[in-house]
N, CA, C and O atoms as a DFTB+ gen file, in Angstrom:
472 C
 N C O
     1  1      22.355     -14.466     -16.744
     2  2      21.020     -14.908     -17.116
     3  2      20.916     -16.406     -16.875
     4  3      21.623     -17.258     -17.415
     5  1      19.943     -16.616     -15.994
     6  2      19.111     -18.258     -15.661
     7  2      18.240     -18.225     -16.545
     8  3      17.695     -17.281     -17.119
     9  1      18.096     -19.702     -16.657
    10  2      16.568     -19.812     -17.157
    11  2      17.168     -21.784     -17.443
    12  3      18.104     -22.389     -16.921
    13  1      15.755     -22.420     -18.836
    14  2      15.957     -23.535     -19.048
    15  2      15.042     -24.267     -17.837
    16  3      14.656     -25.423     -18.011
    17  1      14.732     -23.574     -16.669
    18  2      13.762     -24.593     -15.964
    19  2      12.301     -25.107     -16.651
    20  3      11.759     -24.130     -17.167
    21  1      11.791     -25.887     -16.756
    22  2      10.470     -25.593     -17.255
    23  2       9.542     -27.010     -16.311
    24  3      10.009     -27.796     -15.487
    25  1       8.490     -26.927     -16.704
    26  2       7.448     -28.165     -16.509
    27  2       6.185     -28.325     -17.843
    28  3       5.895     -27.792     -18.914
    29  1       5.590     -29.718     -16.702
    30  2       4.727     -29.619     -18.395
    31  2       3.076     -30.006     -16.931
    32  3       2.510     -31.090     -16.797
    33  1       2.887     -29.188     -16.429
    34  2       1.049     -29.212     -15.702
    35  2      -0.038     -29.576     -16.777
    36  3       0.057     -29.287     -17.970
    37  1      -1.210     -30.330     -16.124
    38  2      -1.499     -31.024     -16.903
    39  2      -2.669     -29.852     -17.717
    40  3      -3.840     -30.213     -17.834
    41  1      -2.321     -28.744     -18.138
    42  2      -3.148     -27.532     -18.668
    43  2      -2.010     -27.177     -19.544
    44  3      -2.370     -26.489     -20.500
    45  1      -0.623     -27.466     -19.502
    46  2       0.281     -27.141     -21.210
    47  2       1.617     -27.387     -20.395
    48  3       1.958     -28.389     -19.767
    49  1       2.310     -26.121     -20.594
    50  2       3.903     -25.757     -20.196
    51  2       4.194     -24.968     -20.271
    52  3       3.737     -24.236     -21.149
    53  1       5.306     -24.478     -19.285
    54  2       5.980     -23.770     -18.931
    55  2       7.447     -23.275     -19.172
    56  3       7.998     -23.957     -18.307
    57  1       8.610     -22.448     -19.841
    58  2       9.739     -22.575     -19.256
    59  2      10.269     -21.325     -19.449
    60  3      10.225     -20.572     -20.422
    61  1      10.951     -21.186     -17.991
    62  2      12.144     -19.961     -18.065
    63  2      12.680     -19.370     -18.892
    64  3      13.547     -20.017     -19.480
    65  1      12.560     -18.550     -19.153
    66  2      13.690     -17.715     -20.636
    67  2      14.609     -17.317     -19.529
    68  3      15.693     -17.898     -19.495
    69  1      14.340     -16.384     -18.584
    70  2      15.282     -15.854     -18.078
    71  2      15.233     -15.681     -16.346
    72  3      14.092     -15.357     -16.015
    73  1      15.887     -15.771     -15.513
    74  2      15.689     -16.210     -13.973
    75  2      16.638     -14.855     -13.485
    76  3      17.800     -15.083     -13.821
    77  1      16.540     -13.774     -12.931
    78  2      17.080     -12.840     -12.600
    79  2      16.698     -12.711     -11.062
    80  3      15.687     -13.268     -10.634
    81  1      17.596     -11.904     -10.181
    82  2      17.587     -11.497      -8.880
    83  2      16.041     -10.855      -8.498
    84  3      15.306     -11.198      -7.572
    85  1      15.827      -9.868      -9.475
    86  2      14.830      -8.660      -9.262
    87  2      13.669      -9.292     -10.503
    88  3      12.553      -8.776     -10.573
    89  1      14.052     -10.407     -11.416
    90  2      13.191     -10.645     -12.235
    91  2      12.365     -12.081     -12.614
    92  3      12.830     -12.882     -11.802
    93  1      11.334     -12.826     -13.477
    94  2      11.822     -13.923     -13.857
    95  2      10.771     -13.917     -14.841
    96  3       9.572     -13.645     -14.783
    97  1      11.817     -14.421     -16.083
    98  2      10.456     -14.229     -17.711
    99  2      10.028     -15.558     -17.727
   100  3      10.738     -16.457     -17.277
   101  1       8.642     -15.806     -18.332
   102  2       8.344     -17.155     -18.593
   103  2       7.852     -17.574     -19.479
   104  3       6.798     -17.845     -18.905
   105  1       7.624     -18.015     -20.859
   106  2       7.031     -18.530     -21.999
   107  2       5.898     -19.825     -21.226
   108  3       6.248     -20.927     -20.806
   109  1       4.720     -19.327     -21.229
   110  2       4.125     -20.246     -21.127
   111  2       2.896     -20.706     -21.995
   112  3       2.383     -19.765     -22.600
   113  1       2.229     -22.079     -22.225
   114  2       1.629     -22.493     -23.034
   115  2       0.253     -23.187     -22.311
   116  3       0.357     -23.863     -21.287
   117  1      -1.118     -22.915     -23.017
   118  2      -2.145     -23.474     -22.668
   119  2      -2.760     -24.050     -23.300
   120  3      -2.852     -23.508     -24.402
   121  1      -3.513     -25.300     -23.198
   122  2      -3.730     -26.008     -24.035
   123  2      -5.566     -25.430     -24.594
   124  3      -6.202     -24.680     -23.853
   125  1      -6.119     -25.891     -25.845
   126  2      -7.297     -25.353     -25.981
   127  2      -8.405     -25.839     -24.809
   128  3      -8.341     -27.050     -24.595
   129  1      -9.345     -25.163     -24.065
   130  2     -10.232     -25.571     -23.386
   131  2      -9.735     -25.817     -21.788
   132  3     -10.407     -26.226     -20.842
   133  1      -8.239     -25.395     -21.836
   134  2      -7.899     -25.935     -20.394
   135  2      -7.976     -23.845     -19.644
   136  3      -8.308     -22.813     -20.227
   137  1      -7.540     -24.065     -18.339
   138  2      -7.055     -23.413     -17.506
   139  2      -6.037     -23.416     -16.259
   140  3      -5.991     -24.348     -15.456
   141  1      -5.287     -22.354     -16.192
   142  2      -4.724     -22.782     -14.844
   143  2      -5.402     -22.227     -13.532
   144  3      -6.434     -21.557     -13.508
   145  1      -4.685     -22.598     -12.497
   146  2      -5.605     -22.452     -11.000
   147  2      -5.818     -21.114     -10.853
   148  3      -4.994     -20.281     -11.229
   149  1      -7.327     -20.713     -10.102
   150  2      -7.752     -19.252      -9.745
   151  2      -6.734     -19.388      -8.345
   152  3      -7.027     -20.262      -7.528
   153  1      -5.609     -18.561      -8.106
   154  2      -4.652     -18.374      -7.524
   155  2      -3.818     -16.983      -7.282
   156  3      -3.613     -16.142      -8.157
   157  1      -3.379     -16.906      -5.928
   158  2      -2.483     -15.565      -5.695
   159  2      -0.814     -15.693      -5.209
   160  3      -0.099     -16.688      -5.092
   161  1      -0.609     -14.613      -5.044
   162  2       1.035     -14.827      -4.917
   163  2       1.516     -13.680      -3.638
   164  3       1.097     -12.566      -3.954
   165  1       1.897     -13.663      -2.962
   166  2       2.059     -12.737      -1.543
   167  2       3.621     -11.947      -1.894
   168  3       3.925     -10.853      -1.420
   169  1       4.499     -12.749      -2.809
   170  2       5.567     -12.202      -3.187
   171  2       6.409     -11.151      -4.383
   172  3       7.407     -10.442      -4.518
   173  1       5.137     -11.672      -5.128
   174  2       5.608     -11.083      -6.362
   175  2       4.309     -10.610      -7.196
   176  3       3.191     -10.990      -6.849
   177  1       4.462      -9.939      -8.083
   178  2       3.606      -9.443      -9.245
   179  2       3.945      -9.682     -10.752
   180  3       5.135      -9.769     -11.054
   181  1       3.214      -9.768     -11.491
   182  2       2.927     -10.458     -12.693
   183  2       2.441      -9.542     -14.195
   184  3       1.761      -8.587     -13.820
   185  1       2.507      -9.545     -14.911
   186  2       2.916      -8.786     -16.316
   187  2       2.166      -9.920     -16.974
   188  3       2.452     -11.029     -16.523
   189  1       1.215      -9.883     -18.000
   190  2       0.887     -11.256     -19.128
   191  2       0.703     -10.323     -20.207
   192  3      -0.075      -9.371     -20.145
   193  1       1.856     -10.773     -21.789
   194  2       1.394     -10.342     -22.566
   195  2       1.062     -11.528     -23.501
   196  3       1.956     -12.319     -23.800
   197  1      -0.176     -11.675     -23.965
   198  2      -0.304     -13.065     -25.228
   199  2       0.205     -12.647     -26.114
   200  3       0.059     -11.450     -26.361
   201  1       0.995     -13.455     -26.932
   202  2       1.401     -13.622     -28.271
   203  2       0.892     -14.404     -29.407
   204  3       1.311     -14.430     -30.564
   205  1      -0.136     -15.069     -28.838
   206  2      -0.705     -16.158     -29.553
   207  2      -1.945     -16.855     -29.219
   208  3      -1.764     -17.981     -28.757
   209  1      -3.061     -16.506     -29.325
   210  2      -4.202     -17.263     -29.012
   211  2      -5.145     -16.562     -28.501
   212  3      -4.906     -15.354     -28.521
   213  1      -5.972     -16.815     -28.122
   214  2      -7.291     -15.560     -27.269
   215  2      -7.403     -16.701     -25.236
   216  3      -7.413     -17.831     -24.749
   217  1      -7.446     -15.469     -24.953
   218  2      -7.248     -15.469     -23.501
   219  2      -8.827     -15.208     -23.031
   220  3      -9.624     -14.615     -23.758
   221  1      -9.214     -15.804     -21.534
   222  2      -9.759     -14.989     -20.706
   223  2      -9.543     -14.968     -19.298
   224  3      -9.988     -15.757     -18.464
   225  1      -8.729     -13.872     -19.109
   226  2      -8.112     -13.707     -17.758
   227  2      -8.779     -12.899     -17.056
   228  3      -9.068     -11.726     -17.291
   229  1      -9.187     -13.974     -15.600
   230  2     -10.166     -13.726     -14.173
   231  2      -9.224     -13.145     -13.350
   232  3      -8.138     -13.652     -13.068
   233  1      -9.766     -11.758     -12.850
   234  2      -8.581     -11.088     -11.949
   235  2      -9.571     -10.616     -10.874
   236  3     -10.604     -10.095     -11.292
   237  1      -9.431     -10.706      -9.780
   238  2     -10.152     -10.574      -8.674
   239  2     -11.486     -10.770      -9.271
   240  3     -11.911      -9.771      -9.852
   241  1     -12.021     -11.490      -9.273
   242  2     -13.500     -11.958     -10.370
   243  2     -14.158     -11.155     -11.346
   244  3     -15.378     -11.299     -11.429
   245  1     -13.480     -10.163     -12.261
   246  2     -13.916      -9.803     -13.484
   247  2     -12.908     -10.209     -13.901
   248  3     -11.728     -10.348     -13.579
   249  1     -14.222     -10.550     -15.459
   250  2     -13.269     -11.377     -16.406
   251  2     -12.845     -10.040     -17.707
   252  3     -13.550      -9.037     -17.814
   253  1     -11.851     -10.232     -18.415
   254  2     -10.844      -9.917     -19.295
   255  2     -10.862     -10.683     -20.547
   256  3     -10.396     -11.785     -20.254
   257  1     -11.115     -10.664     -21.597
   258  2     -10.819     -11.407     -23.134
   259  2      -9.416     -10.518     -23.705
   260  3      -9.264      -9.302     -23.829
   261  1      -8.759     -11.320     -23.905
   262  2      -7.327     -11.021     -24.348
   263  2      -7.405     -11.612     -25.632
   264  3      -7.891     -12.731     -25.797
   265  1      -6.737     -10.594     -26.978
   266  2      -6.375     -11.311     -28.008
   267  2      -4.667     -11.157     -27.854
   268  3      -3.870     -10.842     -26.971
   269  1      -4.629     -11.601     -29.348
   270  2      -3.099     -11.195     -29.274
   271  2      -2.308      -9.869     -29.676
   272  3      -2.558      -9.125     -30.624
   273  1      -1.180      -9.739     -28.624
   274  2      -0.808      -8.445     -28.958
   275  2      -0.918      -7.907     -27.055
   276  3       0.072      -7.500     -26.448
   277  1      -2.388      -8.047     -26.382
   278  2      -3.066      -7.716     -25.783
   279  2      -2.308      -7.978     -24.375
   280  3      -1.287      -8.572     -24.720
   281  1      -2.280      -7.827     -22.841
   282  2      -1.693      -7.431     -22.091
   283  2      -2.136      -6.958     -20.691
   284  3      -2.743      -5.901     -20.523
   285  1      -1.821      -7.739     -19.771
   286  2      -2.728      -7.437     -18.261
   287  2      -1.842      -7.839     -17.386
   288  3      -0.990      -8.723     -17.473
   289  1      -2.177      -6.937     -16.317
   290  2      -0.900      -6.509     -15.123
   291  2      -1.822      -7.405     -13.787
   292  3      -3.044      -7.360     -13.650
   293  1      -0.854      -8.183     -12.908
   294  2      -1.820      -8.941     -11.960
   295  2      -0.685      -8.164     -10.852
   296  3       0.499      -7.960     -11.120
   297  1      -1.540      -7.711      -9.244
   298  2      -0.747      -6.569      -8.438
   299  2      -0.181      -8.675      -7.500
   300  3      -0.464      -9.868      -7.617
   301  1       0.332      -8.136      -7.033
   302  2       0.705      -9.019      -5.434
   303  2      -0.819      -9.070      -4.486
   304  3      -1.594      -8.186      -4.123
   305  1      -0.796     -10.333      -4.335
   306  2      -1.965     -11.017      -3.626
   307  2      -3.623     -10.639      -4.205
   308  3      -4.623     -10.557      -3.491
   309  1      -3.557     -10.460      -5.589
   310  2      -4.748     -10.325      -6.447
   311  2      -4.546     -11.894      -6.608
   312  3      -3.471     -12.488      -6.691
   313  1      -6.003     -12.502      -6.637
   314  2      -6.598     -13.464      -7.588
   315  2      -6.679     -13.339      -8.777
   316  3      -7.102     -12.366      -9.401
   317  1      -6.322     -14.213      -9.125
   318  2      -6.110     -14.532     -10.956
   319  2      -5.912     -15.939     -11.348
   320  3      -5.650     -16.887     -10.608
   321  1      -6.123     -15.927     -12.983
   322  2      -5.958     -17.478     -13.755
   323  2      -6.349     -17.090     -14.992
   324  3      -7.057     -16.112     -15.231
   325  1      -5.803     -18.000     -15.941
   326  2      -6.178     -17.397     -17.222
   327  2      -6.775     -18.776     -17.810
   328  3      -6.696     -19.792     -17.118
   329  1      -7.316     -18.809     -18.967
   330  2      -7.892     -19.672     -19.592
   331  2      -7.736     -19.958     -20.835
   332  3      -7.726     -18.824     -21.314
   333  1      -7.614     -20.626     -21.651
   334  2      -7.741     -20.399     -23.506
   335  2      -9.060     -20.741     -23.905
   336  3      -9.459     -21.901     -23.802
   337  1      -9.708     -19.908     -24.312
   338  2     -10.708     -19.884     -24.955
   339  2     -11.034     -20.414     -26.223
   340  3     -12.103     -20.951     -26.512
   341  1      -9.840     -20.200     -27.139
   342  2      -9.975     -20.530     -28.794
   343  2      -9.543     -21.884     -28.819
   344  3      -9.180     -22.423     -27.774
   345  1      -9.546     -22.510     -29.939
   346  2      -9.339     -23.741     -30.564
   347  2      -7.729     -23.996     -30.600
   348  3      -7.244     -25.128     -30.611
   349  1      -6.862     -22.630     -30.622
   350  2      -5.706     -23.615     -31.224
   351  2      -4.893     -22.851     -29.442
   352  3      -5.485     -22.370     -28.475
   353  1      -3.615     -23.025     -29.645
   354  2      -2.689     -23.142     -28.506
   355  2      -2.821     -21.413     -28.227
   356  3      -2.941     -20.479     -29.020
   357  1      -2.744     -21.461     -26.812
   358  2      -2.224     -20.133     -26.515
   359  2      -1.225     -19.847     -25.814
   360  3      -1.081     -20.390     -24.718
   361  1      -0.211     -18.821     -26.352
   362  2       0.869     -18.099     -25.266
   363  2       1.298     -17.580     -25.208
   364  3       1.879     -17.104     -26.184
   365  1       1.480     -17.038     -23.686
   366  2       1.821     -15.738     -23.540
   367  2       3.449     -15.490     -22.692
   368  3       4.301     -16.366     -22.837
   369  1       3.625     -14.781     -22.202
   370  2       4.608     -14.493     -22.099
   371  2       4.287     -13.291     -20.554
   372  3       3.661     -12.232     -20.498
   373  1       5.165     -14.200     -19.311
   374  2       5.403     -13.628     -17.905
   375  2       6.228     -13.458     -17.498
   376  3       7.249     -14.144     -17.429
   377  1       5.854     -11.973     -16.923
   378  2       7.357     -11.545     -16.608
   379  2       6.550     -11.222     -14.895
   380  3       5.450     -10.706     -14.694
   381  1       7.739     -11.831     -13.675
   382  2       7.462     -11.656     -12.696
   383  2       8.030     -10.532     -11.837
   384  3       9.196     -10.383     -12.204
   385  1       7.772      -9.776     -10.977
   386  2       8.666      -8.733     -10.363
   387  2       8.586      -8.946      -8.939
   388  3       7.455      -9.256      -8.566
   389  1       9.482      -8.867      -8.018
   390  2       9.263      -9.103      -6.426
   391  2      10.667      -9.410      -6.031
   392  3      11.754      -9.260      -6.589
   393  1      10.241      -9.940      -4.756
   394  2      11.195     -10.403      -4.122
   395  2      11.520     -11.919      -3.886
   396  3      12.381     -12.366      -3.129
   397  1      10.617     -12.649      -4.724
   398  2      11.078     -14.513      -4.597
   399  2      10.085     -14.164      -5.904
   400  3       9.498     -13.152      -6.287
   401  1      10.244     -15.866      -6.493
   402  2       9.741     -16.289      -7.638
   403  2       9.640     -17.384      -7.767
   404  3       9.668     -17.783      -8.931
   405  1       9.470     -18.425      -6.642
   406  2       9.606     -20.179      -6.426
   407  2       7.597     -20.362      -6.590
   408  3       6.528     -19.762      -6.483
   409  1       8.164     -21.502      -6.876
   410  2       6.661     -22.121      -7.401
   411  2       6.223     -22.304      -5.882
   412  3       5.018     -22.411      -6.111
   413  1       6.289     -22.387      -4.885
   414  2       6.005     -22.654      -3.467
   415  2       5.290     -21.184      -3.001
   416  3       4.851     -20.987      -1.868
   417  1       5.265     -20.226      -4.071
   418  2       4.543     -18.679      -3.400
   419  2       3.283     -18.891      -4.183
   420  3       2.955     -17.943      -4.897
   421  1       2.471     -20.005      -4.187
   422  2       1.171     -19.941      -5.211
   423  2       0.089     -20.781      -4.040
   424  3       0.104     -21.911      -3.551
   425  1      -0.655     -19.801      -3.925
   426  2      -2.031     -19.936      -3.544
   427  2      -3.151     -20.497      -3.964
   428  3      -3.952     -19.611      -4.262
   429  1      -3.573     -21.539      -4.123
   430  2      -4.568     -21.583      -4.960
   431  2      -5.840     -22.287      -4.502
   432  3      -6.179     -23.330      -3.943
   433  1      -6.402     -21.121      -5.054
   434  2      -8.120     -21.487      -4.444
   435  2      -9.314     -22.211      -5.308
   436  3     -10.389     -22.469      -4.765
   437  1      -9.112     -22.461      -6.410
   438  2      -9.785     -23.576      -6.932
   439  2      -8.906     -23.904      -8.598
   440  3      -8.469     -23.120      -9.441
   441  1      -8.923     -24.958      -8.551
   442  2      -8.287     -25.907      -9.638
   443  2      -8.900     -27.129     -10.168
   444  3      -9.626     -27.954      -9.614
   445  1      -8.543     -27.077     -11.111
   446  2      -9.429     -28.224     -11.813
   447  2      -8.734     -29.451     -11.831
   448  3      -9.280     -30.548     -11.957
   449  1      -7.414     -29.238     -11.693
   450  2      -7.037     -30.985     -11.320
   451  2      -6.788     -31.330     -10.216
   452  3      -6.109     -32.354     -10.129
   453  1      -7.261     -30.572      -8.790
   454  2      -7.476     -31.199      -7.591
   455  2      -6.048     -30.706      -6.703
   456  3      -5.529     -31.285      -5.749
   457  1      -5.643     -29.481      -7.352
   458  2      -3.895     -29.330      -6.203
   459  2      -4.563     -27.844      -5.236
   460  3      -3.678     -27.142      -4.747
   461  1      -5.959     -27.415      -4.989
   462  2      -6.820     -26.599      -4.955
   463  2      -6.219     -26.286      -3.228
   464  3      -6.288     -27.386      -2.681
   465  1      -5.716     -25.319      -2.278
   466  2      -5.680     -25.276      -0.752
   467  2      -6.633     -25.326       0.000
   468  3      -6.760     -25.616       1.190
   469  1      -7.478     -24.939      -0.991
   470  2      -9.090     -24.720      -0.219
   471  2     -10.005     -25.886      -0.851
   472  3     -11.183     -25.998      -0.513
C-alpha cells in the first residue's frame, strides 16, 4: 500500500490513502462555495462517496445533489466536477479504477481558476 501524496488546489485538498496497481483511494476536501474543474479522464473511472457535507455533482450536464452517506459513479471520458453547496466543509472519498491514475490524465474544460484546456 502507497499513498501520503497529497496537494492543497486552490478549491481545498487532496490526499492518497492508498495508491495500488489496479487502484487509487483519495480523501478529498472542498471548501464551502468552491468547485473543482468540469473535467474528464480517458484512463480511468471514478466512484464518489460523501461523507460529509452536501454535494452537487455535474456529470455529463445533469446535475446530482448529494448528501451524506450518498454516492455517484463517473464512467471513463464522462464530464464531471463536483461542487459544495453547504456552508461547512465537504468530503468525500475517491476511489479510482483503470489503467493509470497520474494527475496528467485530466481534461479540463472549464475552471474557475484559469488551468481550463479550452
Amino acid at each position: 500500500m502507497k499513498g501520503n501524496e497529497e496537494a492543497s488546489p486552490p478549491w481545498g485538498r487532496w490526499v492518497v490513502l492508498d495508491d495500488d496497481d489496479a487502484f487509487k483511494v483519495k480523501r478529498i476536501e472542498v471548501l464551502p462555495g468552491k468547485r473543482l474543474s468540469y473535467q474528464k479522464h480517458f484512463k480511468r473511472a471514478e466512484h464518489w462517496y460523501v461523507v460529509k457535507g452536501q454535494a452537487r455533482v455535474t456529470r455529463d450536464g445533469q446535475d446530482h445533489l448529494l448528501g451524506e452517506g450518498a454516492c455517484i459513479s463517473i464512467g471513463r471520458e464522462a464530464l464531471h466536477r463536483i461542487e459544495n453547496v453547504g456552508s461547512d466543509l465537504l468530503v468525500f472519498i475517491e476511489v479510482q479504477r483503470g489503467e493509470y491514475f497520474g494527475e496528467d490524465d485530466i481534461v479540463r474544460m472549464e475552471d474557475d481558476f484559469g488551468r481550463a484546456a479550452y
